[in-house]
Every structure is written in structure tokens, then in C-alpha cells.
C-alpha positions as CSV (number, residue, x, y, z in Angstrom):
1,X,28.5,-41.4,-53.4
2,X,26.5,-43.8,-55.3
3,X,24.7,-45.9,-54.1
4,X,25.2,-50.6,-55.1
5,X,22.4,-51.0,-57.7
6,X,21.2,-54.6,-56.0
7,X,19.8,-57.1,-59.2
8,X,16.4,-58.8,-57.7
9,X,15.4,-60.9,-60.4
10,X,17.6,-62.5,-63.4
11,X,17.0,-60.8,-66.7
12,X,14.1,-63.0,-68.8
13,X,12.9,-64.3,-65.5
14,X,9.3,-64.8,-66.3
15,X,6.5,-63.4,-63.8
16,X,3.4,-64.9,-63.8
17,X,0.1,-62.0,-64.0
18,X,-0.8,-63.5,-60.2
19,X,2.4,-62.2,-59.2
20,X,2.5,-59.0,-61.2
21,X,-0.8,-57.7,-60.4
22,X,0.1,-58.5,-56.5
23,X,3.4,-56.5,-56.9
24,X,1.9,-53.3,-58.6
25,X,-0.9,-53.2,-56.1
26,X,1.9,-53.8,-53.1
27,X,3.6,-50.8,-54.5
28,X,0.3,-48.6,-54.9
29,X,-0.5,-48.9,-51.1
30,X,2.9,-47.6,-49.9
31,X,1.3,-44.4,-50.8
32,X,-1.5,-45.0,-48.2
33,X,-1.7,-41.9,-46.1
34,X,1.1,-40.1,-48.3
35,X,-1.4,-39.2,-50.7
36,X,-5.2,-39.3,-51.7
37,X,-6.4,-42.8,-53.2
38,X,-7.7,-40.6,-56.4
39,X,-4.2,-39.3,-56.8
40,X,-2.2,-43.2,-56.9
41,X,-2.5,-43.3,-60.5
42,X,-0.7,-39.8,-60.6
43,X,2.5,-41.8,-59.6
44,X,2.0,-45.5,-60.5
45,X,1.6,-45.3,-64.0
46,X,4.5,-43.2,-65.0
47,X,6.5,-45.5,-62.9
48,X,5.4,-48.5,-64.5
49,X,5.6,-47.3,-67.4
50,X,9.0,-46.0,-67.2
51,X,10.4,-49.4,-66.0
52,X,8.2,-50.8,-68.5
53,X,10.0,-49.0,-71.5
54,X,13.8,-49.2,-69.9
55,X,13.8,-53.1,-69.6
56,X,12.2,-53.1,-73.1
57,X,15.0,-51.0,-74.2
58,X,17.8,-52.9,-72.4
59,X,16.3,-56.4,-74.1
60,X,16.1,-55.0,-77.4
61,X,19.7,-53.3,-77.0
62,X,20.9,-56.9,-76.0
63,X,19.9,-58.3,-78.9
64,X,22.2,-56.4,-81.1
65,X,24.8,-56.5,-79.2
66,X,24.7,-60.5,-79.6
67,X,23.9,-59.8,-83.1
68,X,26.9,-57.6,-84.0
69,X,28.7,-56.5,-80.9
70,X,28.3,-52.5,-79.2
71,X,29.1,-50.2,-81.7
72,X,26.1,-51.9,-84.0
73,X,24.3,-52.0,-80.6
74,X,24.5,-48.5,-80.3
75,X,23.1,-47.5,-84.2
76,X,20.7,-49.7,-84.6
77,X,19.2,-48.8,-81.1
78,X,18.8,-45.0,-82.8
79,X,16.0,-47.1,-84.7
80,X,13.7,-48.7,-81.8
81,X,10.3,-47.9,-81.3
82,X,11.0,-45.9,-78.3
83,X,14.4,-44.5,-77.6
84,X,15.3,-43.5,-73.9
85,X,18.7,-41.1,-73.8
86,X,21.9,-40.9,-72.2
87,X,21.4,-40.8,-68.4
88,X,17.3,-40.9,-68.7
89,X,17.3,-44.7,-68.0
90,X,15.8,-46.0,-64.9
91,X,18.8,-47.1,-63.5
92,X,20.5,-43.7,-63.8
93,X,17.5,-42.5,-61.6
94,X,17.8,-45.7,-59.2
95,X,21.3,-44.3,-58.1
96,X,20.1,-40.7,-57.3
97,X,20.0,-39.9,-53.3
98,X,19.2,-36.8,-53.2
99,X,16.0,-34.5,-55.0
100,X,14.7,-38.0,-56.3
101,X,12.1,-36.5,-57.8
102,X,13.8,-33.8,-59.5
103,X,15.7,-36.3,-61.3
104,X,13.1,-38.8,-62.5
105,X,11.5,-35.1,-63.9
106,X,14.4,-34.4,-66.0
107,X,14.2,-38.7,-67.1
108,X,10.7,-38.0,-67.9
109,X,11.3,-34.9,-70.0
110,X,14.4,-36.4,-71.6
111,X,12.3,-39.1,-72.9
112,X,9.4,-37.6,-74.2
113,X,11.7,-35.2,-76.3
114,X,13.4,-38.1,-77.5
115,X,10.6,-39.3,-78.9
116,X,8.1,-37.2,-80.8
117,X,4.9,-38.3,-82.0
118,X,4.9,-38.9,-86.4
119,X,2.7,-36.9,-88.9
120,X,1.3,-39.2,-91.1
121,X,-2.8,-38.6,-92.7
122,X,-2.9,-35.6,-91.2
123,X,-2.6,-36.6,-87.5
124,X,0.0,-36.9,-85.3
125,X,0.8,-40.9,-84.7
126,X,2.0,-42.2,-81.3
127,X,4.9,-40.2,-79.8
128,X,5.8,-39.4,-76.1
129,X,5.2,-35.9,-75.7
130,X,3.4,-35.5,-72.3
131,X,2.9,-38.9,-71.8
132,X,3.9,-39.3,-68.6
133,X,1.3,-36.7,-67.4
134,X,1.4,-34.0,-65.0
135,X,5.1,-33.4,-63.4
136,X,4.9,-30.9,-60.3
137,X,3.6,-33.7,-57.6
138,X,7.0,-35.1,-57.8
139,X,8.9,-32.4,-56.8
140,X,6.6,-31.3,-54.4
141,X,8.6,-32.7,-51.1
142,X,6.1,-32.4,-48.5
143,X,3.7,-34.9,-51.1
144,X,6.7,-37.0,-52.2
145,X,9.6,-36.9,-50.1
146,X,12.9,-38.8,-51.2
147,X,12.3,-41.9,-49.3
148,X,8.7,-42.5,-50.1
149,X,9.7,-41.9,-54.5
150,X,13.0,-44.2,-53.3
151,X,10.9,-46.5,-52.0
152,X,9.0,-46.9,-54.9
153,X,11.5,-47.3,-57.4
154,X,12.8,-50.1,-55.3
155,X,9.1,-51.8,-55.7
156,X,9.5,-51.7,-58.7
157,X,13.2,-52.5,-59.1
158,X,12.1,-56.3,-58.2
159,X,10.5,-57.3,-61.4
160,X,12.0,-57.4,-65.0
161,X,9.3,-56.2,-67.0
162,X,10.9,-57.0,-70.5
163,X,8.5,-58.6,-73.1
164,X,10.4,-61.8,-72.6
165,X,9.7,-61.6,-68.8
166,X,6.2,-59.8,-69.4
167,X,4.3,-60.4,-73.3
168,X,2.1,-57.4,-73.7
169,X,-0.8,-59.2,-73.3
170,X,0.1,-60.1,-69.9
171,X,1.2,-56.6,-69.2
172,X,-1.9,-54.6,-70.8
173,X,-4.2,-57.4,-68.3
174,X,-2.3,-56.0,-65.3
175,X,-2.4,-53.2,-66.3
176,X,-6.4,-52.9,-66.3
177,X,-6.5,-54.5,-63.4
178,X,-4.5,-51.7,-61.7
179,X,-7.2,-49.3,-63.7
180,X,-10.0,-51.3,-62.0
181,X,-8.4,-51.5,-58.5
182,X,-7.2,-47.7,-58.5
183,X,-11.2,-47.3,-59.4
184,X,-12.5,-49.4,-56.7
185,X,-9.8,-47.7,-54.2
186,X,-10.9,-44.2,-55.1
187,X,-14.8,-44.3,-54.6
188,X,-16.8,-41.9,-57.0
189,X,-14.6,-40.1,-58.5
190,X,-13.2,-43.5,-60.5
191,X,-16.5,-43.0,-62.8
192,X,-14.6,-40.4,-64.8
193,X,-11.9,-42.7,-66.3
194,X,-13.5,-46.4,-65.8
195,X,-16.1,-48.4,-67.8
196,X,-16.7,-52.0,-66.5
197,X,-14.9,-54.2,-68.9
198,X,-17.7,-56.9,-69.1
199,X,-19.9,-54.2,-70.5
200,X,-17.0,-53.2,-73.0
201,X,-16.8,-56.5,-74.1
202,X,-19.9,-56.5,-74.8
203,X,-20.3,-53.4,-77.2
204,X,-17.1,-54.7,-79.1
205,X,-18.4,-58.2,-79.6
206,X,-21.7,-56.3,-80.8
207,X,-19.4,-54.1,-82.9
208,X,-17.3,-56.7,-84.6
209,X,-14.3,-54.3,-85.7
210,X,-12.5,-55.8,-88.7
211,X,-8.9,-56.0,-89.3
212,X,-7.1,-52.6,-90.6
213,X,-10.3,-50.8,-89.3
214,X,-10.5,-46.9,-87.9
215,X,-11.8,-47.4,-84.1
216,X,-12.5,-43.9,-82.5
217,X,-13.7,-43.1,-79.2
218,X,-14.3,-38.8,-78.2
219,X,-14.5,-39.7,-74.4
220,X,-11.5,-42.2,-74.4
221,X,-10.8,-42.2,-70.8
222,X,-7.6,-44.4,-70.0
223,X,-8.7,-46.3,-73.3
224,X,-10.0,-49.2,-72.4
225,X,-12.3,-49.3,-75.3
226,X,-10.3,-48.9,-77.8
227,X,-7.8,-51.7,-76.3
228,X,-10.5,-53.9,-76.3
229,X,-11.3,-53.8,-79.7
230,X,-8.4,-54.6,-80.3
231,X,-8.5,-57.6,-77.7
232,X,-11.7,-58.4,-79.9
233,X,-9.5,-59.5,-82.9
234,X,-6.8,-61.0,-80.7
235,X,-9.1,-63.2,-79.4
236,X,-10.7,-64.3,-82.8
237,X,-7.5,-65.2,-84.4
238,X,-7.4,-61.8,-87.0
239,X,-4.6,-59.6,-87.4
240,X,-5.2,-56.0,-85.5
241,X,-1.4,-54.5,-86.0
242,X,-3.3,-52.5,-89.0
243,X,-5.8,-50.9,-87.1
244,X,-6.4,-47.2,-86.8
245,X,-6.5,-46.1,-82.8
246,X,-7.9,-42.7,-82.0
247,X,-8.9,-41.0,-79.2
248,X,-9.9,-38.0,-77.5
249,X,-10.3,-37.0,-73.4
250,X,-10.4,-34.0,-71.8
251,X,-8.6,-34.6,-68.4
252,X,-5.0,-34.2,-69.0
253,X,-3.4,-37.2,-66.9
254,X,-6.4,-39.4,-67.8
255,X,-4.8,-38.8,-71.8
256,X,-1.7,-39.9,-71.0
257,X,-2.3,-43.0,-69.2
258,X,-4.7,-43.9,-72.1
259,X,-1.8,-43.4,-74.7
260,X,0.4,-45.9,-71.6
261,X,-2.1,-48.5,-72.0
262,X,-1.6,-48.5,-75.9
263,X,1.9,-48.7,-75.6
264,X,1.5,-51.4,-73.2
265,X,-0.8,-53.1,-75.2
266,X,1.8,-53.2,-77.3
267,X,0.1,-50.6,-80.1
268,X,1.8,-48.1,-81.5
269,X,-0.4,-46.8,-84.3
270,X,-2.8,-44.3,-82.3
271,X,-3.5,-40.7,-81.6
272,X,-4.7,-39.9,-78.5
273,X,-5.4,-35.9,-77.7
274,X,-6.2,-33.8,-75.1
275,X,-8.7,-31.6,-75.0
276,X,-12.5,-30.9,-75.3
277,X,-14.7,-33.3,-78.1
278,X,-17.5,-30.8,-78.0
279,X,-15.7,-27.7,-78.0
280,X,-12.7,-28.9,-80.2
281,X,-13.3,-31.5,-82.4
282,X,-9.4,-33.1,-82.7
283,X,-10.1,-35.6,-85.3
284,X,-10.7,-33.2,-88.9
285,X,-10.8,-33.7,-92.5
286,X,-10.3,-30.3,-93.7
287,X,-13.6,-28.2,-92.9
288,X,-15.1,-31.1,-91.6
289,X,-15.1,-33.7,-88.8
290,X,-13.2,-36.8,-90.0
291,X,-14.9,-40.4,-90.3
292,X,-14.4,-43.5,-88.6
293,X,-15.4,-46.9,-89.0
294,X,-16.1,-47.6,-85.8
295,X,-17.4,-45.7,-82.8
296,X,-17.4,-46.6,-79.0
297,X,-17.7,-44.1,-76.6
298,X,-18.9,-43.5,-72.8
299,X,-19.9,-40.3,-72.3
300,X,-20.0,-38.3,-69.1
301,X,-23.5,-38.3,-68.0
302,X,-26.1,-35.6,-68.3
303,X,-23.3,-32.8,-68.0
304,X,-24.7,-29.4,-67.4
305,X,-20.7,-27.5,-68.1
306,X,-20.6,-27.4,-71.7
307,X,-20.9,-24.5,-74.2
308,X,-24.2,-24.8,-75.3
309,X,-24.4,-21.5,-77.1
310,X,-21.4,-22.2,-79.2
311,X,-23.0,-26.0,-79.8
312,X,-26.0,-24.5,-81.4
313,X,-23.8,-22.7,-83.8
314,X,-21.7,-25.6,-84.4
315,X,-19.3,-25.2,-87.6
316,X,-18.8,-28.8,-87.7
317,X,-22.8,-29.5,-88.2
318,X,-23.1,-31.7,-85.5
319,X,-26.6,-30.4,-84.1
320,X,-28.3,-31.8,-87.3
321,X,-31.2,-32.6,-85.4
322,X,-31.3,-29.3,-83.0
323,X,-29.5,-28.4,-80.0
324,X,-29.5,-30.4,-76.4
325,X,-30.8,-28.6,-73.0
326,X,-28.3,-27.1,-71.1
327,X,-28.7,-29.4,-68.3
328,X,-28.0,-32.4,-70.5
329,X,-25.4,-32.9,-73.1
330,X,-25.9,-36.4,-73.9
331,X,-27.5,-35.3,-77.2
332,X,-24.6,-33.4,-78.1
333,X,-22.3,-36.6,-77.9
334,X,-24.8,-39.0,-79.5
335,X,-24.7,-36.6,-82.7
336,X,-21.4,-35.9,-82.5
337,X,-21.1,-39.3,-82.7
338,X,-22.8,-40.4,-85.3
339,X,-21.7,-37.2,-87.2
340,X,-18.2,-39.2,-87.1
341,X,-19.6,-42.1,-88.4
342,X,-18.3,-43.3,-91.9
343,X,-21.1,-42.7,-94.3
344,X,-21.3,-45.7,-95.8
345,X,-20.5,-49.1,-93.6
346,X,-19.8,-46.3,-89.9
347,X,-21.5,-48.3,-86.7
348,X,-21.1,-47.1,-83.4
349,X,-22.2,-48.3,-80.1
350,X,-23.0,-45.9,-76.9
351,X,-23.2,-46.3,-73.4
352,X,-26.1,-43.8,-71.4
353,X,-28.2,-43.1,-69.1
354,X,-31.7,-44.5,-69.3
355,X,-33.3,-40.8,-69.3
356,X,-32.2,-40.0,-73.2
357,X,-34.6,-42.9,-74.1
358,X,-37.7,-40.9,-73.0
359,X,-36.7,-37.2,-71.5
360,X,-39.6,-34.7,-72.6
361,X,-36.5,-32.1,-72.9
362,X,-35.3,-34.0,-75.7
363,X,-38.2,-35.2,-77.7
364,X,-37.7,-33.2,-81.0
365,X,-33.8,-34.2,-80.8
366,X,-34.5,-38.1,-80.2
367,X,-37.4,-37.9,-83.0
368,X,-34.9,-37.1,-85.6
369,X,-32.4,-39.4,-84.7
370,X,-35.4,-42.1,-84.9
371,X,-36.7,-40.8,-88.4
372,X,-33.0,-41.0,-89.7
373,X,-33.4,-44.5,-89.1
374,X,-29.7,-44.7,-88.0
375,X,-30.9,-46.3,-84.8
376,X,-30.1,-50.6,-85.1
377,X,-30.7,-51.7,-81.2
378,X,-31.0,-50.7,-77.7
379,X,-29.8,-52.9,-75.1
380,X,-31.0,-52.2,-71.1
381,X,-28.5,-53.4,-68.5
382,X,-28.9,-54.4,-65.3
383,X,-28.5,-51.9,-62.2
384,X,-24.7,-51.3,-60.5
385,X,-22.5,-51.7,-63.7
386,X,-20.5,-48.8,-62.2
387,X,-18.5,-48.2,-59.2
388,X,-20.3,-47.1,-56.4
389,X,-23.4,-46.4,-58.2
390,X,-26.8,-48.4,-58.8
391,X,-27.9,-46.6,-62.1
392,X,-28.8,-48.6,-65.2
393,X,-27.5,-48.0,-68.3
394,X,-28.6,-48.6,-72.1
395,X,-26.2,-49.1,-75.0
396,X,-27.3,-47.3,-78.4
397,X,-26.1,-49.1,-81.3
398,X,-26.3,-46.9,-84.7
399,X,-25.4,-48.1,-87.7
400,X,-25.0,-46.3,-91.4
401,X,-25.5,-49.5,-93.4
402,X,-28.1,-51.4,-91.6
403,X,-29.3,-54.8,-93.0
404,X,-32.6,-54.5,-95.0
405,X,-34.4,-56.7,-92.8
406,X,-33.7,-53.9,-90.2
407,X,-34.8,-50.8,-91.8
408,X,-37.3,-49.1,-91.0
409,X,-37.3,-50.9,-87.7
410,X,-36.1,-51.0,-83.8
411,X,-34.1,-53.7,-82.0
412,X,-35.1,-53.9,-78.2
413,X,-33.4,-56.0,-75.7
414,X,-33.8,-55.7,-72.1
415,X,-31.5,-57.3,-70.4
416,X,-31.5,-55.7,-66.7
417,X,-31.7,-59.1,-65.4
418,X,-28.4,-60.3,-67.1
419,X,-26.1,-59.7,-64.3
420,X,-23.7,-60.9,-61.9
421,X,-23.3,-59.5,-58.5
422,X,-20.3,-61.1,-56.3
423,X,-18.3,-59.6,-53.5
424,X,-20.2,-56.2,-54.3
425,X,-19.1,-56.2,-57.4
426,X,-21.0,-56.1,-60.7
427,X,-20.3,-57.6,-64.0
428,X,-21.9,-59.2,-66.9
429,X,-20.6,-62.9,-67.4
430,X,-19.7,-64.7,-70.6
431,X,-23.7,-66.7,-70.4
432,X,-24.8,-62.9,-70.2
433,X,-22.8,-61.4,-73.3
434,X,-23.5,-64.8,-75.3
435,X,-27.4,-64.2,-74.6
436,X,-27.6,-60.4,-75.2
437,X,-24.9,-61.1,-78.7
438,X,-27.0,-63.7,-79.9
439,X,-30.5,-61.9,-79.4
440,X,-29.0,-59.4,-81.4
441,X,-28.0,-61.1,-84.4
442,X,-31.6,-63.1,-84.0
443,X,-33.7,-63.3,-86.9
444,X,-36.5,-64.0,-84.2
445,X,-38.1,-62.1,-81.2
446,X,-37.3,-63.7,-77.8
447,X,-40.2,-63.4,-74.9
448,X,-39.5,-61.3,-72.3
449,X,-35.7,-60.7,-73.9
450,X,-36.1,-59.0,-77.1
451,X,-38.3,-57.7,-80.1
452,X,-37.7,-55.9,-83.1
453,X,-40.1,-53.0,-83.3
454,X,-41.4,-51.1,-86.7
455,X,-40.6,-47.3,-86.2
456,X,-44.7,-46.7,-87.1
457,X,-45.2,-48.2,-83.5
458,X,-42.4,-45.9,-81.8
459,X,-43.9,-42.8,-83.9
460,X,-47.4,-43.8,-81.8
461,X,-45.4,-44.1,-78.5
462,X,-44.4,-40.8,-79.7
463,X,-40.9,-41.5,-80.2
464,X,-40.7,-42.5,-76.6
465,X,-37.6,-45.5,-76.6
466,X,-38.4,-46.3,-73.2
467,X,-37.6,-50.2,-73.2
468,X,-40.4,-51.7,-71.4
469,X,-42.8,-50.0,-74.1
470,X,-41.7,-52.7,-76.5
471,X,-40.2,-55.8,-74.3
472,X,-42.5,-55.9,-70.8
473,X,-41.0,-58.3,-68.4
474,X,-44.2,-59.9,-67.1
475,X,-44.3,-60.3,-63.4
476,X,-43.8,-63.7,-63.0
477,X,-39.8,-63.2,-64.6
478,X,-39.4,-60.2,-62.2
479,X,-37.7,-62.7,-59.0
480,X,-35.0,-59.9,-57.4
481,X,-35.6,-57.0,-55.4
482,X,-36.0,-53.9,-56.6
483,X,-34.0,-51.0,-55.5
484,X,-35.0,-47.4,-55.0
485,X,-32.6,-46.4,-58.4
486,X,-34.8,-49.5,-60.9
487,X,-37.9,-48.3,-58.6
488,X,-37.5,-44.3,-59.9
489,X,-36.2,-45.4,-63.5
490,X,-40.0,-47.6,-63.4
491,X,-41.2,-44.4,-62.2
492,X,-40.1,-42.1,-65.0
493,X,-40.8,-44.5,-67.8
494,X,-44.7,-44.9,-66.5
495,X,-44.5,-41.2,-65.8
496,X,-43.6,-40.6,-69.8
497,X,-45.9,-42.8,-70.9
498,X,-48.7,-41.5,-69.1
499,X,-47.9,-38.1,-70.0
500,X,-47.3,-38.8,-73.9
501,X,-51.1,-41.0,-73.7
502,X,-52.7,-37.3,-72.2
503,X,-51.0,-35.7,-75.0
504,X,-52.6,-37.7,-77.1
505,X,-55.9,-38.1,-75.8
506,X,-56.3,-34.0,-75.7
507,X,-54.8,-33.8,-79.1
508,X,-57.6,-36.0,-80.3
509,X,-60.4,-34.2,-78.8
510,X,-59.1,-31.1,-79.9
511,X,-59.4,-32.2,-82.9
């Protein structure tokens, strides 16, 4: 028997973000000793996205049928954006009783067969094949039983998320915000799929991506990046419908919400893959790697699993400047990256760990990036940018076309005091991405903040970038406490520079 279908909320009836990000987040903690805090996303996301996409579908499908009555209803629907099939909706799974997750399976399938991705320029465009990630946790009844997927679906039953009831904008906010708090929720292991925003803001208002634009990023994560971008031209009034999404990530659910947060984002011209950037390049243009406008990317840290043989050999040219310890392949995404880089106006802008500014393992590598003179900036951020861990970061910023009153030359900016720490959180405020945008874009060096350095001075440091070489923050500007993470990163930068002066000295009297 089936069961009354109860209507919560009047179709159209607006719901403010307050009350939408407290409603996602209400229905992420039923899960709370059901399942792992990691594995919340596994389950949400498809969710919301499914209710998402069927209230979209029944508002659009309203609209013709006040246009021109069912029957023109039912063609012109044929031509939406998404399509969702006979008995795939969410109410037909709302009704089901029995092996509730069986049945929202066979919605999920229905619908991604329904609507395959487009081949146009030699990449598949949007689509949702696989997007609603990996299927067996639902019918796994010990992990989900009935009641707790019932439940669920009744959460979310509550809302109408329509675009009349929910713009995208509003929708793609919440939905970060569930990014961040699942991230938060699940400790360390969050630092595989989630960049602070503040600092992503930062590298796209440093980046300035221009209307009808190709944005890529090789380690897209749930695609945060590349959605604010996007947000970047939103924000400053410029059209962004003609920009070229793409993106590539190597954990399989971690792909698919990426492409969700597109969709949500209301975007429908991307390519998102899955599957290894160093191994297999999924962006080509016929024997080579293809070329994009704009690069953002960050990638995980100092990774020792990677195929370094196969690297050195690469088909694709991307060791041009020789091939990265095994221990470490941050060198083997920096050139990938800037191998991707259009030749003549490509910029790209890179978030790392301090060590690839002065490692001794990585000297000859970071000495012909240097001499290519592709390098524009390097920006060091302040300490616990990341959740649940103290590290600094830099940001690389490499550009194809720089200006001539920056060839030849360096921009430093150390910024590790430029940040905000509140109910142990993290973040870099609007006063801090004004300051660090604006040093940038400086004609003039800044005391303390920022200088722009000739390359003969870095070839005499030995092509050591380490930051306080060229911007020293005097003691007197030094007012917080230092932790044991700044305290070894101080440690290792005097350590390289005392070890590159030794070189030195015994290369002179050996001469």
C-alpha cells in the first residue's frame, strides 16, 4: 500500500540560506552513529541533489503546462537541461516502503542514463553519467536500513528547492557550506577535497578570469575553485555563462560532487573527469596536452604514490625541467601545470607547501622554472589555513605574458601575518585579500610586505625562493606567538640558507 505523500511547504515558498543551511546540516546528523562523519557526504549530496533536480523539473514542467496545457508539457519537457524519467522522480521514491534504497539506485541509474554528457571540441560536456557517485552504501542494509534512508528523504521532503524557492546562487552558498561543515565534521581526512575559500578568493581575485575564458584545475576536488571563478565575474558585474569549466580528480565520489556543485551553481558547460592528472592527462589536443587560459589548482602535498618512472618518460613533455624525487611530486604538478598553460596570455596560480620554495631535492627543477622566467609572484600565508593543520602555505603565480616591468624579475609578498583566527577557525578577511591584491598590482615595494626582486639576486641566493630571503619581517612587526609548525618552517629556511652560503664559500676557495 502506498503510503499519503504529506506537502510541507507550498510550491515557490522562498527559504532563506539561514534556514537552508540549518536544514541540510539537521539532516546530515541523523546519520550520527549510523555512519562515519567522512562517509556523510556519500549520502547527502546525492540526496540533495536529487531533490534539487526533481523540484527544478516539476517548476519547469509547470511552466508549460500554463503555457500550452499537458500534452506541450510533456514535448517540450524532452528539451530541459536535465530530464528525469518515468517513475525516477523523487516522489516515486518517497512512496516506496520497502528496499528504499534499492529503489532510489534504480532512480539514480534512470537518470544518469537519461542524460548523457555532449561531445562538443573534443570533450565530453556536462552529462550525468556517474554523477551521483558510488551506489553500493545504499543498499547495504546493515549501513542504511529503510528507516534511517526514509528518514532522510522526509528531511528533505520539507523544503522546495526550486530555483524560484532556491536561486542558484543561494543554493551553490549552501552548498559550500555543507562542503565546509562536512570538512570540519570529518577531521583530517577533509584536507583531500577542501581548500579554505578565503584563500580561493584570493587566487581568483589575483587571477582575474575574463568572460568566455577556459578555467582548468587537475586536482579539482568538489570544485570549489573553479565555482569561484566563476563567483569572481558574478560579483564584478561580467557575464560568465561563456566560460569553459574543466576539471580533473582522482577520487571517484569527490568527481561527482564536484560536477553537483556545477550543476548547482547553476553551470552547465564543464567537463569534470575522473582519474589520475599525472598518469592520465584527461584534457588533450591530439598528441599533446591541451591549453587553458587559466590555471588554479591545489595539489596534494608532497605525495610519495605516484609513478615516477613513467613521469620521467613522460609523452606529454611535462618534465621539461627534469624529473621530481620520489618522495615529492609537487614538481610534477607545478610543470604539469604550467605545461597546460596557454602559450601566449596562460596564468596560473598554485597553492603549496613552503618546502618547494627551497628543498635541496629540487634545486635543478626550481632553477629552471626560475630561468624560464614564467614565475610573476609568491605570496606566504599565514599558519592554519587548513583543517586541522598549522602548516603555511605559498601560492605560485606563473604567468606566460608577464608585464615588461616584471620580466626578468620576482614578486615577493609575505603575508603570514594576514590572518584571521576566530572560534578556531582560520580565514583570510576581505582587509587581508585587499592588502595582499593590491601589493600585487603595486608598482612600489611595501616594507615588511612586499618587494619585487631581479632574478640576478635569486641566481646568488642560488635559486633559493625562500620568502624571508627577499621580504625579512624585522622583529619589532613580529607581535604573535610562534608555533612549533612557523618555528620548523624558520628552521629549514635558515637551515637552506646556511647551507647554500657553505656551498658557496667552498666553491670560492676551490677556486
Amino acid at each position: 500500500m502506498e503510503k499519503e505523500i504529506k506537502k510541507y511547504n507550498v510550491q515557490g515558498e522562498p527559504i532563506t540560506l539561514d534556514e537552508l543551511k540549518q536544514f541540510l546540516w539537521a539532516a546530515a546528523t541523523h546519520l550520527r552513529g549510523q555512519i562515519d562523519a567522512a562517509s556523510y557526504k556519500e549520502y547527502i549530496f546525492p540526496l540533495l541533489f536529487f531533490k534539487r533536480i526533481s523540484d527544478v523539473f516539476d517548476e519547469q514542467y509547470g511552466g508549460f503546462v500554463n503555457d500550452g496545457g499537458e500534452e506541450y508539457a510533456q514535448e517540450q519537457a524532452k528539451e530541459l537541461p536535465i530530464r528525469i524519467p518515468d517513475g525516477a522522480h523523487w516522489n516515486d521514491v518517497r512512496q516506496v516502503t520497502e528496499n528504499v534504497g534499492q529503489r532510489l539506485v534504480e532512480a539514480f541509474i534512470a537518470i544518469e542514463q537519461a542524460n548523457p554528457g555532449e561531445e562538443a571540441d573534443g570533450r565530453i560536456v556536462g552529462g550525468l553519467t556517474g554523477i551521483f557517485g558510488p551506489k553500493d552504501g545504499w543498499t547495504n542494509k546493515a549501513k542504511m536500513p529503510d528507516h534511517i534512508i526514509t528518514s532522510l528523504i522526509e528531511d528533505f521532503s520539507k523544503h522546495d528547492l526550486s530555483l524560484a524557492s532556491c536561486p542558484a546562487d543561494e543554493m551553490g552558498m549552501a552548498y559550500e557550506y555543507l562542503v565546509g561543515k562536512f570538512a570540519d565534521d570529518a577531521g583530517n581526512t577533509a584536507q583531500e577535497f577542501y581548500t579554505n575559500r578565503t584563500v580561493v578568493t584570493l587566487m581568483a581575485e589575483i587571477l582575474q578570469p575574463k568572460p568566455d575564458e577556459s578555467i582548468y584545475d587537475p586536482t579539482c576536488g568538489t570544485g570549489g575553485m573553479l565555482v569561484k571563478c566563476l563567483d569572481y565575474l558574478r560579483e564584478h558585474g561580467q557575464p560568465w555563462q561563456g566560460v569553459k569549466v574543466f576539471g580533473q580528480e582522482l577520487n571517484v565520489l569527490t568527481s561527482a560532487i564536484a560536477r553537483m556543485n556545477l550543476y548547482l551553481n547553476g553551470v552547465e558547460d564543464f567537463s569534470i573527469v575522473q582519474g589520475d592528472t599525472l598518469k592520465n592527462p584527461a584534457f588533450l589536443d591530439g598528441s599533446q596536452l591541451r591549453k587553458f587560459d587559466i590555471v588554479l589548482a591545489n595539489p596534494p602535498y608532497s605525495i610519495s604514490a605516484w609513478d615516477r618512472d613513467a613521469f620521467s618518460h613522460d609523452k606529454w613533455c611535462r618534465n621539461m625541467w627534469g624529473t621530481p624525487p620520489q618522495g615529492r611530486a609537487d614538481y610534477a604538478f607545478i610543470q604539469h601545470i604550467i605545461a597546460s598553460m596557454n602559450d601566449k596570455k596562460g596564468r596560473c596560480a598554485i597553492l603549496l607547501p613552503h618546502g618547494i620554495l627551497f628543498r635541496n631535492e629540487e634545486a635543478e627543477i626550481r632553477k629552471g622554472l626560475i630561468l624560464s622566467d614564467k614565475i610573476e609572484a609568491v605570496i606566504g600565508l599565514g599558519p592554519n589555513l587548513f583543517f586541522n593543520a598549522p602548516m603555511e602555505a605559498c601560492i605560485l603565480i606563473c604567468n606566460n605574458h608577464k608585464h615588461d616591468s616584471l620580466k626578468n624579475k620576482v614578486i615577493f609578498i609575505n603575508a603570514k601575518y594576514e590572518v584571521t583566527r576566530k572560534n578556531a577557525e582560520s580565514y583570510l578577511e576581505d582587509t587581508h585579500i585587499h592588502k595582499i591584491t593590491n601589493a600585487y598590482n603595486s608598482t612600489s615595494d611595501i616594507k615588511d610586505f612586499k618587494r619585487l626582486v631581479d632574478l640576478t639576486e635569486i641566481e646568488k641566493n642560488r635559486f633559493d625562493l625562500s620568502i624571508q630571503k627577499y621580504v625579512y619581517i624585522s622583529e619589532i612587526n613580529k607581535t604573535e606567538d610562534t608555533s612549533i609548525d612557523e618555528s620548523l618552517n624558520t628552521w629549514n629556511e635558515a637551515h637552506s640558507s646556511m647551507t647554500n652560503s657553505l656551498e658557496k664559500l667552498l666553491s670560492m676557495l676551490q677556486s
